[in-house]
C-alpha positions, 0 to 999 in steps of 0.5 A: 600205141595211140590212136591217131598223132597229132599232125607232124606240124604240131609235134615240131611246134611243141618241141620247138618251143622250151616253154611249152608244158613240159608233159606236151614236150615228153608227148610230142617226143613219143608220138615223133618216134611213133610217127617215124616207125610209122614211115618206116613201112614206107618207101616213099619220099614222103616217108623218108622226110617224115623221117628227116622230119622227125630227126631234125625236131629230136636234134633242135630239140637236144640242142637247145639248152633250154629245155633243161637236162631231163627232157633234153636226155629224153631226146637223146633217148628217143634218137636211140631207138630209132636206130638211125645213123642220121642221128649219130652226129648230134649224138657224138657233139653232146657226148664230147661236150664236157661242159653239158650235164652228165645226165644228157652226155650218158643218154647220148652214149648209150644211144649211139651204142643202141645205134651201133654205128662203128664209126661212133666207135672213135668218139667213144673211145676218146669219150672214155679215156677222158671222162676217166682222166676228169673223174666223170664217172657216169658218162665212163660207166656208159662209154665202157658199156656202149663198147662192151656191146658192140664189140659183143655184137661184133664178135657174135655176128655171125652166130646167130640172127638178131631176133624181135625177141631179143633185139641182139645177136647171141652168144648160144640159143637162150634155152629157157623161153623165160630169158627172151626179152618180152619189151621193145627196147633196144637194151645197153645189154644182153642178157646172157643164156647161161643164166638161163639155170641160176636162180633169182638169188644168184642172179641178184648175187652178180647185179649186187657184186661190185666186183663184177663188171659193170657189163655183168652186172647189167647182164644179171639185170637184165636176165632178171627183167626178162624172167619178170615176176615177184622174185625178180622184182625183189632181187632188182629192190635189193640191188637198188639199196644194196647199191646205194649202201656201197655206192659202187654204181649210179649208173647201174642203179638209175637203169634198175630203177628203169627196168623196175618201172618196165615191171610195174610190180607193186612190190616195188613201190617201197624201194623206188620210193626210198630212192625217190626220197634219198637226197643224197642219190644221184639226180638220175637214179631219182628221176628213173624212180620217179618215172618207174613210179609213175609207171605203177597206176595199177594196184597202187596208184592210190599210193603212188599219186600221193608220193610223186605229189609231195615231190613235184616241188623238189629242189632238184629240176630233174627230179621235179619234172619227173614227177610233174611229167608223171601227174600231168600224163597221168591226168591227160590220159586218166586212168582206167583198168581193164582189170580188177585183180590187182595181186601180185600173182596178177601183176605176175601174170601180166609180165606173161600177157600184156593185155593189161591197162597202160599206164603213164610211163607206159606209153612213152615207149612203144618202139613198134609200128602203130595202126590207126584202126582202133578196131586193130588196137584196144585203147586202154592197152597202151595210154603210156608206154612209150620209155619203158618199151612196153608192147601190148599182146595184139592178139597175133 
């Protein structure tokens, strides 16, 4: 949360221009995603053209070819979160397009399957059978996901009412207060109840098992996110080496990355780093590490700063403004602590209480409402949150 947007106006300037410094490019997308949850609260006209507004901005932005593959997969990302079947369109276009990155193409599944507009359901389909056929195995990955969750939702409509804390519907009431989803995100998958009574280890068993399906496999994870804490984080590293060594899944290592940068746990630092300097990775899988890096300041950024610096140079562009995203955000919001424990029992804790000073990666995703009155809102709580999903404790 940021206490004040620049005007609507410059938003749309900064992502209309390709040449703009890519950190005000990755900025401008989070503050229109802030802007559009904000006129959501409305019932105005005013208010439904801030949305227009704000989708018309993301699709240019995703169109445009030259704002390279890493920020254009970040437009499609925003788009996702914020729900709107408006956005679908556009979404659907890049998904078919088999000449487009396959970076951007899987972005633009998994945001129509956080959409979850049945009629996308089509292009999906195709999508998979044909990227299968051509041997595009991210975008399949993706596509069979996006279908997996919504036929689950689907099936599961009527059980239970879809909660803040879990952002799905469920198949049981999850029975353990540690399994509810402490972020803002709109997730590929859901954690599943029943792994309410395994533990780290056997849920760490299901993410590393190639024979799982990729949809369990993302539940385990997701299920150890939610958990939080050192012994999940561990069994997250785990399955990004383990992964890497059986070379079953990208996709699936590039969202554990992602879900590391949500912990921000220093005992993450060294996986994420090995994945980060693995030249033979997938290009997402490097850039997600990059970012979950970024999102590390606290406790280990004198460690973090030095890494993301030598790799801002990479001869991958994806990878290269992942880590120039991270240092400009980073020197465009400075850096602060609210607190000076910075053991891992404390970045346990954290997970718990998000009274905790945001970092870089934070405040790209902050899918809630926003206030103006900075009396409402700490500043220091919530500088870079916005891709992780990140919601600060406000004290309600």
């Amino acid at each position: 949360m940021w206490d004040s947007a620049p005007p609507l106006s410059v938003l749309e300037s900064s992502i209309s221009n390709p040449e703009s410094p890519i950190g005000m490019r990755m900025r401008a997308a989070y503050f229109l995603k802030q802007l559009y949850s904000n006129a959501s609260t409305g019932s105005n006209d005013s208010s439904s053209d801030v949305q227009q507004r704000v989708i018309a901005s993301l699709t240019s932005g995703l169109k445009d070819t030259h704002h390279g593959s890493l920020m254009r997969h970040e437009y499609a990302y925003v788009m996702g979160q914020l729900g709107d079947e408006r956005c679908c369109p556009v979404l659907e276009q890049i998904l078919e397009n088999d000449h487009d990155c396959a970076m951007v193409r899987h972005e633009a599944a998994e945001a129509l399957a956080a959409i979850g507009f049945d009629k996308s359901r089509s292009v999906l389909q195709r999508t998979l059978l044909h990227s299968q056929e051509q041997q595009q195995i991210e975008v399949y990955e993706t596509c069979l996901l996006a279908l997996n969750v919504m036929d689950w939702r689907l099936q599961n409509k009527d059980k239970n009412e879809t909660t803040a804390e879990t952002n799905f519907k469920t198949e049981a009431p999850v029975g353990c207060a540690c399994m509810l989803n402490p972020y803002s995100s709109v997730d590929p998958a859901p954690p599943h109840p029943a792994h309410a009574n395994l533990s780290f280890e056997e849920l760490g068993d299901i993410l590393c098992n190639p024979d799982r399906s990729i949809f369990d496999r993302y539940r385990a994870m997701f299920s150890l996110r939610n958990r939080g804490g050192e012994p999940a984080v561990l069994q997250l590293c785990r399955a990004l080496d383990d992964d890497l060594r059986k070379h079953t899944s990208a996709l699936l290592r590039h969202e554990v990355a992602y879900v590391l940068g949500q912990l921000q746990h220093p005992a993450s630092v060294q996986a994420l780093e090995q994945s980060l300097r693995c030249t033979r990775e997938h290009m997402m899988v490097r850039h997600e590490a990059a970012e979950a890096l970024g999102a590390i300041m606290e406790g280990a950024w004198d460690q973090v700063e030095p890494i993301l610096k030598e790799f801002q140079n990479d001869p991958n562009p994806v990878v290269r403004e992942s880590c120039l995203v991270a240092l400009d955000a980073a020197d465009y919001w400075g850096q602060s602590t609210t607190n000076d424990d910075n053991s891992p029992q404390q970045h346990d804790n954290n997970h718990e209480n998000k009274e905790t000073t945001s970092t870089f990666a934070q405040e790209k995703a902050l899918a809630t409402s926003f206030t103006t009155n900075s009396q409402d809102i700490n500043k220091n709580q919530a500088i870079l949150n916005q891709h992780f999903n990140i919601q600060p404790n406000t004290g309600d």
